[in-house]
Phi, psi and omega in degrees: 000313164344292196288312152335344184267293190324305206293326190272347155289296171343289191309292162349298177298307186308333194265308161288032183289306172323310174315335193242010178309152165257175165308096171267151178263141207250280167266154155205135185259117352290175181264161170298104173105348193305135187245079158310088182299348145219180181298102187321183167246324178244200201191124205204132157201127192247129190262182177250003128243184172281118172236118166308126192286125175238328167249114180230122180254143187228156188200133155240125205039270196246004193251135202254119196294134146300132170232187177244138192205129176266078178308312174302338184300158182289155177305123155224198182239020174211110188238132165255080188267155216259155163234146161303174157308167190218134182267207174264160156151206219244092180294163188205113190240140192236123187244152156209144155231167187248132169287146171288331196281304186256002174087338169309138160263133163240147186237159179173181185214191193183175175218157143206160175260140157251148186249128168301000000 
């Protein structure tokens, strides 16, 4: 009987997983590690929900790309910011976001090169 609860709780967790999941990031323009021969215009990044961008940071080396990030827009599952020029060399871009659905934050980071 035990075992039987046990096998039927697993399954249960196992079936509802999404439900209880966060905000993943899917994608990203440029992609993670990308060796670019010229300079994006934009900065993308796509979840599998809607989430509010609450940090998005861009960096070459220790000095940090001003961007513009629109704290009021609505939770969608794709946020874009427009970037400067950009010269060459090794971006480090650091995001966190709060999901719309569950309220969680997820965070992470990525690189791409521009090649001169």
């Amino acid at each position: 009987m035990v075992r039987l609860w046990i096998l039927a709780a697993a399954l249960g967790l196992m079936f509802c997983g999404p439900a209880f999941g966060h905000a993943k990031l899917l994608a990203t323009v440029p992609s993670s590690d990308a060796q670019l021969q010229a300079a994006p215009k934009t900065l993308s990044l796509s979840f599998n929900e809607k989430v509010h961008l609450a940090v998005l940071t861009l960096s070459l080396g220790v000095k940090d790309v001003p961007l513009t990030l629109d704290r009021a827009a609505p939770a969608a599952s794709q946020v874009s910011v427009a970037l400067p020029q950009l010269p060459a060399g090794t971006y480090q871009v650091q995001w966190s976001a709060l999901s719309a659905d569950d309220g969680h934050v997820t965070k992470g980071t990525f690189s791409f090169t521009v090649l001169p």
